[in-house]
BALUMPA-257993 format. One line per 10 residues: number of its first residue (from 1); their letters; for each residue x, y, z of N, C-alpha, C. Coordinates in Angstrom, 3 decimals. Example, Ala and Ser with C-alpha at 12.3 -4.5 7.8 and 13.67 -1.06 7.14 Angstrom:
1	as	13.190,-5.690,7.800,12.300,-4.500,7.800,13.200,-3.300,7.800 ~ 12.850,-2.250,7.080,13.670,-1.060,7.140,12.900,0.030,7.870
end
This chain:
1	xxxxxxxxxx	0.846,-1.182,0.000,0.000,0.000,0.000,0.890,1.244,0.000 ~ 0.288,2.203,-0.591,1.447,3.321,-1.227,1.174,4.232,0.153 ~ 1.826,5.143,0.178,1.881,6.267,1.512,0.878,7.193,1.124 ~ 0.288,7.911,1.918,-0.991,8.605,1.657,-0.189,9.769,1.498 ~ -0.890,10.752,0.731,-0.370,12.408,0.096,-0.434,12.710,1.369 ~ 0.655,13.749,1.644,0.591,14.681,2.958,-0.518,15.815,2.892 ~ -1.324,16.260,2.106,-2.215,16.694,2.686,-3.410,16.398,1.747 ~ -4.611,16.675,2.797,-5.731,15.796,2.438,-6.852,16.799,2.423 ~ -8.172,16.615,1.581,-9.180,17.895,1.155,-10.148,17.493,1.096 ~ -11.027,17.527,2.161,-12.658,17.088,1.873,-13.377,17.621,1.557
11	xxxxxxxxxx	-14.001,17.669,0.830,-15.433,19.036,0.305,-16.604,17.732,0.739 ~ -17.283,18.794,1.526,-18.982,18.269,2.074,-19.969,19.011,1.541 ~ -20.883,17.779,1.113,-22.284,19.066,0.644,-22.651,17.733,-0.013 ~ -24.259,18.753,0.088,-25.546,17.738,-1.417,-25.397,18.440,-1.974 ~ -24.513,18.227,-3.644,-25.023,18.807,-5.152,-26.636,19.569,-5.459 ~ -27.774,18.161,-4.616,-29.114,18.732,-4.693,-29.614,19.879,-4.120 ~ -28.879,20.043,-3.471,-29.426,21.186,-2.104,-28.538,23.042,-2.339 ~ -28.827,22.965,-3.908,-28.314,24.687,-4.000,-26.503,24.915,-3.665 ~ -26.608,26.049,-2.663,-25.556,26.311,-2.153,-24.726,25.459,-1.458 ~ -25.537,24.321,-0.362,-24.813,23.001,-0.059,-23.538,22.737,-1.061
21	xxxxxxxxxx	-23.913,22.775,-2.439,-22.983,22.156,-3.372,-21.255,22.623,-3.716 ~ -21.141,23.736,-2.415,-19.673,24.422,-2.471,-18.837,23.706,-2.396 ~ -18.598,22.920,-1.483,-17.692,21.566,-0.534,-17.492,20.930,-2.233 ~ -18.686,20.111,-2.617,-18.134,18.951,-4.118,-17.655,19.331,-5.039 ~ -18.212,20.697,-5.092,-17.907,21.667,-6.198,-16.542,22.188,-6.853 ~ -15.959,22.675,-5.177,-14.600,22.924,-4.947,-13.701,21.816,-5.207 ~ -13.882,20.951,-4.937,-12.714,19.680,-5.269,-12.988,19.530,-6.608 ~ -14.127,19.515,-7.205,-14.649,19.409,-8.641,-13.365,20.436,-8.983 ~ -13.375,21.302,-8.931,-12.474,22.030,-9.660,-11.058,22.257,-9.437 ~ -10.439,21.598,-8.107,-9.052,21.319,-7.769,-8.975,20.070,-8.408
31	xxxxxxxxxx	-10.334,18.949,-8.815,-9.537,18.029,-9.674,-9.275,18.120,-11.405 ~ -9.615,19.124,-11.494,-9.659,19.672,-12.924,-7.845,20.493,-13.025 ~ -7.719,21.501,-12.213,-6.489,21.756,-11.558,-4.875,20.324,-11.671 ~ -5.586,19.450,-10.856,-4.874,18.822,-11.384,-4.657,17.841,-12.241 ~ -5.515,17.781,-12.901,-5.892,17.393,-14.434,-5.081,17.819,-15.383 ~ -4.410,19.459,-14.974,-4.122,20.202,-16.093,-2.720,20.461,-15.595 ~ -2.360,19.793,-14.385,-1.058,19.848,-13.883,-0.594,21.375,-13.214 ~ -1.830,21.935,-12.833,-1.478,23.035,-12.170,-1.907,23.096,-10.623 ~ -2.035,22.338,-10.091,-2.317,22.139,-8.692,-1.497,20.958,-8.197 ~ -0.640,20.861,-7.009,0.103,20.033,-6.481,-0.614,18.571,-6.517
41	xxxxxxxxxx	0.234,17.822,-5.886,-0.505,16.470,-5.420,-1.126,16.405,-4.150 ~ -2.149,16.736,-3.880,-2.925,16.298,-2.528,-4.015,15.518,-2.983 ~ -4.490,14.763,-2.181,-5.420,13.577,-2.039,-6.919,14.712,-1.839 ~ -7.939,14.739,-2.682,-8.908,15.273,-2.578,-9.935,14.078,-2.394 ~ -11.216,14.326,-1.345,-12.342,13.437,-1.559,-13.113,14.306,-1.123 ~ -14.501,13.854,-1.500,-15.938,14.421,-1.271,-16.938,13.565,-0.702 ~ -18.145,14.180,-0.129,-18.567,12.891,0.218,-20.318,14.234,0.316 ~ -21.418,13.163,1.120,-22.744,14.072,1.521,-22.609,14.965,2.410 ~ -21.793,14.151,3.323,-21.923,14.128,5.223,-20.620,13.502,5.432 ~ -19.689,13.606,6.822,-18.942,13.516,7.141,-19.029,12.175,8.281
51	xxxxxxxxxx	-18.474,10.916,8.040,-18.709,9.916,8.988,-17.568,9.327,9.698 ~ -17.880,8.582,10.604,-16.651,8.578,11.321,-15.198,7.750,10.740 ~ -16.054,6.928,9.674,-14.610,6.558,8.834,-13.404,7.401,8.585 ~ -14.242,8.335,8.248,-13.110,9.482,7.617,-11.702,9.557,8.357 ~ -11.895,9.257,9.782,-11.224,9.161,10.879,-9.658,8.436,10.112 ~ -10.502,7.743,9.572,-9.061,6.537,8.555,-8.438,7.132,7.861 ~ -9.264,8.134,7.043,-8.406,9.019,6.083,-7.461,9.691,6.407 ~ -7.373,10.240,7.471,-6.391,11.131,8.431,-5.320,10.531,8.517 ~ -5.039,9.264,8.686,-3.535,9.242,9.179,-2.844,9.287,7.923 ~ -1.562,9.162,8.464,-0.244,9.490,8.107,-0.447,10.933,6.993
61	xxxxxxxxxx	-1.236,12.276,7.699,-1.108,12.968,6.687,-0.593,14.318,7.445 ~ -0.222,14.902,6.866,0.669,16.782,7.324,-0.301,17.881,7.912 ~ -1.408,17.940,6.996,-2.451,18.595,7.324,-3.698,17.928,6.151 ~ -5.053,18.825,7.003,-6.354,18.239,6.790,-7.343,19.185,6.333 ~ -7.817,19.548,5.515,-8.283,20.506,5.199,-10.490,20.372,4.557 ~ -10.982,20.398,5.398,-12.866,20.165,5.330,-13.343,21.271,4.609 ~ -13.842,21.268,3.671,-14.644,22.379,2.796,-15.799,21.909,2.918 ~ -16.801,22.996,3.302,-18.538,22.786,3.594,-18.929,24.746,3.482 ~ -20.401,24.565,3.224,-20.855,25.495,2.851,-21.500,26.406,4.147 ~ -21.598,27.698,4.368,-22.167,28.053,5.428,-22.632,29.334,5.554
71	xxxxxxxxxx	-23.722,29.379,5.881,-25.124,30.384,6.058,-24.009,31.417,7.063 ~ -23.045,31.393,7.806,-22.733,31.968,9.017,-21.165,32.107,8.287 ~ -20.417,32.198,7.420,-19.088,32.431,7.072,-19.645,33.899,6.715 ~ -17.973,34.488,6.871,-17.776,36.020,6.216,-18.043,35.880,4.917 ~ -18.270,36.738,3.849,-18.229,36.514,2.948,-17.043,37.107,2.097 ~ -16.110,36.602,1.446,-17.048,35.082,0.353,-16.328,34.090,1.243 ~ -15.668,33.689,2.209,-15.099,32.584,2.803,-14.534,33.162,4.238 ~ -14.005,31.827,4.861,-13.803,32.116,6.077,-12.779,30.618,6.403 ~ -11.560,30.926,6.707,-10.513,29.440,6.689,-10.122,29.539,8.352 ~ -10.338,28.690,9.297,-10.376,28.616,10.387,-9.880,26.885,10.761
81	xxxxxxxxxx	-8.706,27.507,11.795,-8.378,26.191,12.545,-9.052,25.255,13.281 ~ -8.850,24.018,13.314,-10.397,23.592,14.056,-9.366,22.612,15.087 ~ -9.778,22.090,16.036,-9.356,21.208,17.007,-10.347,20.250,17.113 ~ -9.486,19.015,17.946,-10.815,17.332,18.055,-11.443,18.319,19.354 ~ -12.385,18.144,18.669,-14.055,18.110,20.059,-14.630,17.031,19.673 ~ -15.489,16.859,21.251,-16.096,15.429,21.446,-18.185,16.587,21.030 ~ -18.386,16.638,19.879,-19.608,17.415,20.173,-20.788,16.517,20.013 ~ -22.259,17.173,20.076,-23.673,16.281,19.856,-23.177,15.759,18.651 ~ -22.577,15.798,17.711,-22.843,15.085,16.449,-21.940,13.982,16.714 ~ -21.327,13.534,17.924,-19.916,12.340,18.087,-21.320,11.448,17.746
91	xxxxxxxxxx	-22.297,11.129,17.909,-23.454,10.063,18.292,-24.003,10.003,16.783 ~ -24.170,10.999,16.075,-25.098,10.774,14.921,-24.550,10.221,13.713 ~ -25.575,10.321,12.613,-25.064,9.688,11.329,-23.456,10.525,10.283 ~ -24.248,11.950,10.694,-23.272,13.013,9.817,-22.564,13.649,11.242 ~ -21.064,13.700,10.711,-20.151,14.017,12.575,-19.902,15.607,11.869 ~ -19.647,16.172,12.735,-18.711,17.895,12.219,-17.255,17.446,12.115 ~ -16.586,18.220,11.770,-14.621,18.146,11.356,-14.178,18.463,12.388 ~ -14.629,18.653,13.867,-14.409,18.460,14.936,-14.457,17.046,15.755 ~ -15.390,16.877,15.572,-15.544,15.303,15.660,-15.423,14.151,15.134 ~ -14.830,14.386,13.483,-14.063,13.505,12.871,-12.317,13.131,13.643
101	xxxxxxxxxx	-11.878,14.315,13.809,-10.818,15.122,14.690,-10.829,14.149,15.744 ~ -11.653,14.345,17.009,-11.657,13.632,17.877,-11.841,12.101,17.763 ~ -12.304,11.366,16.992,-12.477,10.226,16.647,-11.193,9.570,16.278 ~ -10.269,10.188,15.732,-8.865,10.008,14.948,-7.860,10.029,16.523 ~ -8.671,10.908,17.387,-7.526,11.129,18.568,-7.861,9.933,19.576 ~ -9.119,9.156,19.410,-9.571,8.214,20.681,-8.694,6.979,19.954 ~ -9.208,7.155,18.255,-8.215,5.780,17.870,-6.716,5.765,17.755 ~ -5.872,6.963,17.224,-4.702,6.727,16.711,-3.864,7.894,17.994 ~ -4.414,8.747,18.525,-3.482,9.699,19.322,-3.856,11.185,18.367 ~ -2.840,11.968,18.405,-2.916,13.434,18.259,-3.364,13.994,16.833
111	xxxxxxxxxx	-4.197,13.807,16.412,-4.740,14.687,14.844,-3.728,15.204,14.340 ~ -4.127,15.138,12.663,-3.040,16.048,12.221,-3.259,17.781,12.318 ~ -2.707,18.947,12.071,-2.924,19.783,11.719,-4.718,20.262,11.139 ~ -5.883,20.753,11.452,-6.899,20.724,10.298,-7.440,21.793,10.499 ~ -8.255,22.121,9.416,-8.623,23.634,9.468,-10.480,23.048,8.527 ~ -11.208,24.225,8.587,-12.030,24.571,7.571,-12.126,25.613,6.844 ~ -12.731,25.198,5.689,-12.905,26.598,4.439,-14.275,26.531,4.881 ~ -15.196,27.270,5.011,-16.417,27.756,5.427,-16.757,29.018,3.846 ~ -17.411,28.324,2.855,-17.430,29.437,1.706,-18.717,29.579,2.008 ~ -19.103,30.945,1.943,-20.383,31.576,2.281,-21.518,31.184,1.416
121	xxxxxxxxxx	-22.674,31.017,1.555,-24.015,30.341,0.906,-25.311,31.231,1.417 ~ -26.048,31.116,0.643,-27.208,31.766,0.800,-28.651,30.779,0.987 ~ -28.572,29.660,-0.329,-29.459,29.406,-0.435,-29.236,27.880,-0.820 ~ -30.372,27.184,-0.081,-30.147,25.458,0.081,-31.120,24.720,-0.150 ~ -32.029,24.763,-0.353,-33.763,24.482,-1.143,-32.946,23.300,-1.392 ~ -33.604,22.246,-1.735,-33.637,20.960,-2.478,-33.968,21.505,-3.824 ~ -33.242,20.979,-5.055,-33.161,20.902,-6.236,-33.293,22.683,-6.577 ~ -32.258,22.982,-6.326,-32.195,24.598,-6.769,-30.643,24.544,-7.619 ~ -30.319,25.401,-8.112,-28.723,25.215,-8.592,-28.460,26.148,-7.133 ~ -27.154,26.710,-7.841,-26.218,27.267,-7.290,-26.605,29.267,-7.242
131	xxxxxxxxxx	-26.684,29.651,-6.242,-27.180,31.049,-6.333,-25.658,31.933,-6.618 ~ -25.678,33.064,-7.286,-24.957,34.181,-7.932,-23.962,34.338,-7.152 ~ -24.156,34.214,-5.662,-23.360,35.239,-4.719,-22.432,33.906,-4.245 ~ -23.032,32.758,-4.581,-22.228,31.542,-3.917,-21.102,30.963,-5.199 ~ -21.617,31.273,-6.436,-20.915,31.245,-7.697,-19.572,31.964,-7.202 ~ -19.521,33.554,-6.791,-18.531,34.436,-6.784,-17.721,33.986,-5.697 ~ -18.777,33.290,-4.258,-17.854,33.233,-2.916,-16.899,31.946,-3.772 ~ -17.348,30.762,-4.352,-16.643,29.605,-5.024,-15.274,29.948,-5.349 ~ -15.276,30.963,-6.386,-14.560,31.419,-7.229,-12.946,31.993,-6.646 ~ -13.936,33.011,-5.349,-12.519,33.478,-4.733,-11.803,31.715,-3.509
141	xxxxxxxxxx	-12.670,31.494,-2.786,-12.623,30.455,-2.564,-11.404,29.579,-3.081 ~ -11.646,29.213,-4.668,-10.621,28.525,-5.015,-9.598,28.968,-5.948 ~ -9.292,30.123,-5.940,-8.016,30.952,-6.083,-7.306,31.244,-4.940 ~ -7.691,31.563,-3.459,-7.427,31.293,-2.572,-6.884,30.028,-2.438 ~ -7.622,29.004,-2.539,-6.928,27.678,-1.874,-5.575,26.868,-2.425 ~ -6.275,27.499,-3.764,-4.918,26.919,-4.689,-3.366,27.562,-4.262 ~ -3.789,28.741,-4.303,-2.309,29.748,-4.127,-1.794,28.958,-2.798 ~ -2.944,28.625,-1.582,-1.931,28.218,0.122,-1.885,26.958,-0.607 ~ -2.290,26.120,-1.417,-1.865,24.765,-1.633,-0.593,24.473,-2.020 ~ -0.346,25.449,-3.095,1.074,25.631,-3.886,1.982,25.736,-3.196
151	xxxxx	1.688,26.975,-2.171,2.448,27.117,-1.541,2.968,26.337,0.022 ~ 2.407,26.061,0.730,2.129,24.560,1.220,3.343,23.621,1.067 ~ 3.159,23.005,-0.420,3.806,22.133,-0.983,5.056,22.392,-1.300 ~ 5.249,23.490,-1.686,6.500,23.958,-1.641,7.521,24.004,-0.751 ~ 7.047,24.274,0.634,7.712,23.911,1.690,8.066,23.326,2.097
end
């Protein structure tokens, strides 16, 4: 089994659910990035909801990086360090990137490094596209991420 990329990129969201769709969206387009050989090598995945497997994904990596959409970010984004908490969602189906965090620390010891991108959203209706203002937060979003990725890697 090969060594996992040192850093790792989850985008969360339902495609169906409008603005939700920032998180899939965003990796959608870092894997296009590196498609075209302009974005480093990091391990990108996506998923609905965040479960405690994910916990697996974490090891052996440098840093951790959760993209999800949010009614409550600055706009157009908001990149914030996160730490393992044990929160209400340790119990449920979908955990927060806090509690993926902590799950990784009960099984393996100390988390890696992780943060969230929080790209600002407006609107989440079931079967809506993508609203104007969440198009633009996307956009800066992933000119932003790319540039700390590059640079990141470089180091």
């Amino acid at each position: 089994m090969s060594e996992p990329l040192p850093i790792l990129v989850i985008g969360i969201g339902n495609p169906s659910r409008g603005d939700d769709a920032l998180g899939p969206l965003l990796i959608e387009r870092l894997e296009a990035l590196q498609l075209a050989d302009t974005l480093p090598d990091v391990e990108l995945l996506t998923d609905f909801q965040l479960q405690v497997e994910f916990a697996l994904d974490l090891q052996g990596r440098q840093q951790v990086i959760f993209i999800d959409a949010s009614l409550n970010a600055a706009t157009p984004f908001q990149f914030s360090p996160i730490a393992a908490v044990e929160d209400s969602s340790y119990s449920s189906h979908a955990l927060s990137p806090s509690a993926v965090l902590h799950a990784y620390r009960k099984l393996f010891g100390e988390p890696p490094p992780a943060f969230v991108l929080a790209i600002r959203g407006e609107a989440f209706e079931l079967g809506e596209g993508l609203s104007e203002a969440a198009t633009n937060n996307l956009e800066a979003a992933l000119g932003w991420l790319r540039k700390r990725l590059m640079e990141t890697v470089a180091d």
